[in-house]
N, C-alpha and C positions, 0 to 999 in steps of 0.2 A: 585416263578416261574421265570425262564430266560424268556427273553425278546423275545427270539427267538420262543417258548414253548408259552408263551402268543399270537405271532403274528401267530401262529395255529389256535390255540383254536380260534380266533375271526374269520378267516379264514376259520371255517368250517360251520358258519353261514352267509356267505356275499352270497347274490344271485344277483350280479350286473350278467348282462348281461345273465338271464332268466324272459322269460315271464310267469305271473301266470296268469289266470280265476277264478276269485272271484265270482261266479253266489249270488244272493242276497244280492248287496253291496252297495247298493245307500243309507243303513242306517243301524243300529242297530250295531251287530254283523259281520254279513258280512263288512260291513265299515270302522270299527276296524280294523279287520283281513288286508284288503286290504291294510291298512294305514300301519300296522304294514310290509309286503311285500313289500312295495314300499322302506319306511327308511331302509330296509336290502338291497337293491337293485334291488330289481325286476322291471322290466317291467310290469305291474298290467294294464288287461282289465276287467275294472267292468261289470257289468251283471243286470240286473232288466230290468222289463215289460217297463217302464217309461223312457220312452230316454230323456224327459226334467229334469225327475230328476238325470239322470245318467251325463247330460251334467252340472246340475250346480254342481256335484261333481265331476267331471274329472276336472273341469274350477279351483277350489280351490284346488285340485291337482297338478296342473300344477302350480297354481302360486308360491305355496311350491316347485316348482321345482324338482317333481318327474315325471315321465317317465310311462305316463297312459293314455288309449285309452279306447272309451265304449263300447258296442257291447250290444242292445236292444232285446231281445226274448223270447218268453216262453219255457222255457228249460222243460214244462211238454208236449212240443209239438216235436212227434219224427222228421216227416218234418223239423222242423223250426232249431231243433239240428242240422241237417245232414246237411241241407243246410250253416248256421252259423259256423258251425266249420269249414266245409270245405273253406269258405271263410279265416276265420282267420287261419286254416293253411296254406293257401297260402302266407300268409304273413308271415310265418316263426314258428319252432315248438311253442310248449305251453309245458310247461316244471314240471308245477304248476296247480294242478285242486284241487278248492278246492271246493267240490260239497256244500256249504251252505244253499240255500236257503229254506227255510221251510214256513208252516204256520196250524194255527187251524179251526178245527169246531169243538167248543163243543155241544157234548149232551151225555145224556146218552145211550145206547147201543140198548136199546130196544126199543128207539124213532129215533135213525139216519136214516139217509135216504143212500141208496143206491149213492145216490150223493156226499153228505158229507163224507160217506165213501172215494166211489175212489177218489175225490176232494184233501183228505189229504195226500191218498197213491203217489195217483201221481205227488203231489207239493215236498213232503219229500224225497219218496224212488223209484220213477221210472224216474225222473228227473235225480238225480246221476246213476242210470243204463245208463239210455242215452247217459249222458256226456261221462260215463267211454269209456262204447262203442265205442261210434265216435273220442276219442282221444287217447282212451288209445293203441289202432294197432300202431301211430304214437311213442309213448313213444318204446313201445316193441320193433317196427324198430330198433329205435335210443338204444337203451338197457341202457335208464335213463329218469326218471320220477317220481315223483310224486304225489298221490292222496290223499286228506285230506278231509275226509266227517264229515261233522257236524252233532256229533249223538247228546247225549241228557242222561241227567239224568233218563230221561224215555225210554232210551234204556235199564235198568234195572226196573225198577220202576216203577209203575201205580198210577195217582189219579183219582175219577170218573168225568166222562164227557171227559177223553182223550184218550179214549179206541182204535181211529182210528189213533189220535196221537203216542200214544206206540207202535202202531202194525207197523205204518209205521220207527218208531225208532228205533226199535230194529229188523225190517226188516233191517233197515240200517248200521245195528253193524254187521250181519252177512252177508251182503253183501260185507262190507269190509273186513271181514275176506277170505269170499270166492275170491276176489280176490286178495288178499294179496296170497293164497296158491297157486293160477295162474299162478301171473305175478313176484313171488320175483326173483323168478330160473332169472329170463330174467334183474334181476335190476332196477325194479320199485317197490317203495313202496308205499302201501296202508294203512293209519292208518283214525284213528278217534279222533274226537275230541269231551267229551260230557261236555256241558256247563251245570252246575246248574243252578238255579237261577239269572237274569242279568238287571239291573235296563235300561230299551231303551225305545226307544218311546211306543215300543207295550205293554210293561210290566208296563207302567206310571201307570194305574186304580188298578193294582195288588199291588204296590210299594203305592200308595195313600189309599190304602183300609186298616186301621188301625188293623182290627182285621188277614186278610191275612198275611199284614205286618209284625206282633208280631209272626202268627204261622212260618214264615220261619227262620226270625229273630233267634226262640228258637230254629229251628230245626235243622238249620245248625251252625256245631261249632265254624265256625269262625264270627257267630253271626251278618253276613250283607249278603244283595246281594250286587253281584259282579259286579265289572266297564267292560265297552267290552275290555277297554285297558289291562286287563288281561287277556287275549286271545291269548296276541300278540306274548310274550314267548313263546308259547307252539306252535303255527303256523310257526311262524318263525323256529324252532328246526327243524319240521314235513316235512318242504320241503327244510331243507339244507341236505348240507352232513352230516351234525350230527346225522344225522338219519338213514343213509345208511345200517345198520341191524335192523332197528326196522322193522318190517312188522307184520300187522293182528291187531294191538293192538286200542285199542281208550283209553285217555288220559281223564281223568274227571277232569275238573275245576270249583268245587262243595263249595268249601269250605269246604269240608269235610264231606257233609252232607249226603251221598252213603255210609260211612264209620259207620254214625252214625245210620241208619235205623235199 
C-alpha cells in the first residue's frame, strides 16, 4: 500500500473534533466503547444515573488526556432527555449517539410482573427512542450523524427468564432498522452493535459459575467470553466515515456463537 493510500485509510477512522453520547458508561461495555471514541478522537460525554461515578471516570479520562465531559440522567425519563439534550446541544452538535445502556429482570414469563416488564423495555428500548428523537432532528439539520445502539445476541436469540430482555432487544434491532430507512436519504446512519457474551462487572457471577462458564465456553466457537476492549473496532468503524453507506445493519461480536446455534 503507498503511503498516501494508507494515510486515507487511517483518516476515515479519526474522529478528532466530533462529540459522541456514550449513555451507560461509567462501566462495563459502555466504558469500553467510550474509551475506544475518545483514543480516535472524539470528544466523549459519558452518561449514567451516578454523577460520582461518572466524575471518577471523566477524572481518569482526563488525566489520560482525552477530551470528556459527563452529563448525569435517566435517559428512560422523556422530561429529563429533553431537558439534557437540549442543554448539551447548546454547547455545540452531538455528532455520535451511542444509545448503550441496558439492564435485566429476570423471571420467567408467566411469573413477571408488569413492572419488570416495562422496567426492562424502557431501560433497553425506549430510552434509545428518546435519545434518537431529541438528537437525532439536530443530526438531520446538519445532514451528518451517527447512531449506534447496543443490541444483543438476543436480538436474535432467546434463553428462559429473558423473555422481556429479548423483547426489548430485538425491539431494538428493529428500531434501528426503522430508522436507518428514515434518516439514511438525509446522511445519518443508524447501525447496531450485538454483543455476545462479555466477561464485566455484571457478568462476574456468570463468568464464576463453573457449570454457566463450560456451557458458553463450548457454545461459542471461539471458545471464551469476550474482553469489552473488543468492542472498540467495531464502534470506532460505526461512527467514522468508514461507515458512511452502511445503514440499518447491527454487527455481532459473538465469537461466532449466532453462527453456531
Amino acid at each position: 500500500m503507498t503511503e498516501p493510500a494508507a494515510r486515507r485509510g487511517a483518516g476515515l477512522f479519526d474522529l478528532t473534533g466530533r462529540r459522541a453520547l456514550v449513555t451507560g458508561s461509567s462501566r462495563g461495555l459502555g466504558l469500553a466503547m467510550a474509551k475506544g471514541l475518545a483514543e480516535a478522537g472524539a470528544h466523549v460525554i459519558l452518561n449514567g444515573r451516578s454523577a460520582d461515578d461518572l466524575d471518577a471516570v471523566a477524572s481518569v479520562f482526563g488525566d489520560d488526556g482525552f477530551g470528556v465531559s459527563a452529563a448525569s440522567f435517566d435517559v428512560s425519563d422523556e422530561d429529563e432527555v429533553r431537558n439534557r439534550v437540549g442543554a448539551l446541544l447548546a454547547d455545540g452538535p452531538i455528532d455520535i449517539l451511542v444509545n448503550n445502556v441496558g439492564g435485566h429482570a429476570r423471571a420467567p414469563l408467566e411469573e413477571m410482573s408488569g413492572e419488570q416488564w416495562r422496567e426492562v423495555l424502557d431501560i433497553n428500548l425506549t430510552s434509545a427512542f428518546y435519545l434518537s428523537r431529541y438528537i437525532g432532528p439536530s443530526m438531520l439539520e446538519r445532514r451528518r450523524g451517527k447512531v449506534i445502539n447496543t443490541c444483543s445476541l438476543m436480538s436474535e436469540a432467546c434463553r428462559p427468564t429473558t423473555g422481556n430482555y429479548a423483547a426489548a432487544k430485538g425491539g431494538l434491532k428493529m428500531l434501528t432498522r426503522s430508522l436507518a430507512t428514515e434518516w439514511a436519504g438525509r446522511n445519518v446512519q443508524v447501525n447496531g452493535i450485538g454483543p455476545g457474551y462479555f466477561a464485566t462487572e455484571l457478568t462476574r457471577p456468570l463468568v464464576e459459575d463453573a457449570a454457566f462458564n463450560e456451557w458458553i465456553c463450548k457454545r461459542t466457537p471461539a471458545g471464551r467470553w469476550g474482553d469489552p476492549d473488543e468492542l472498540i473496532g467495531t464502534v470506532v468503524f460505526l461512527a467514522s466515515d468508514a461507515s458512511n453507506y452502511v445503514n440499518g445493519q447491527i454487527v455481532y461480536v459473538d465469537g461466532g456463537l449466532l453462527a453456531a446455534i
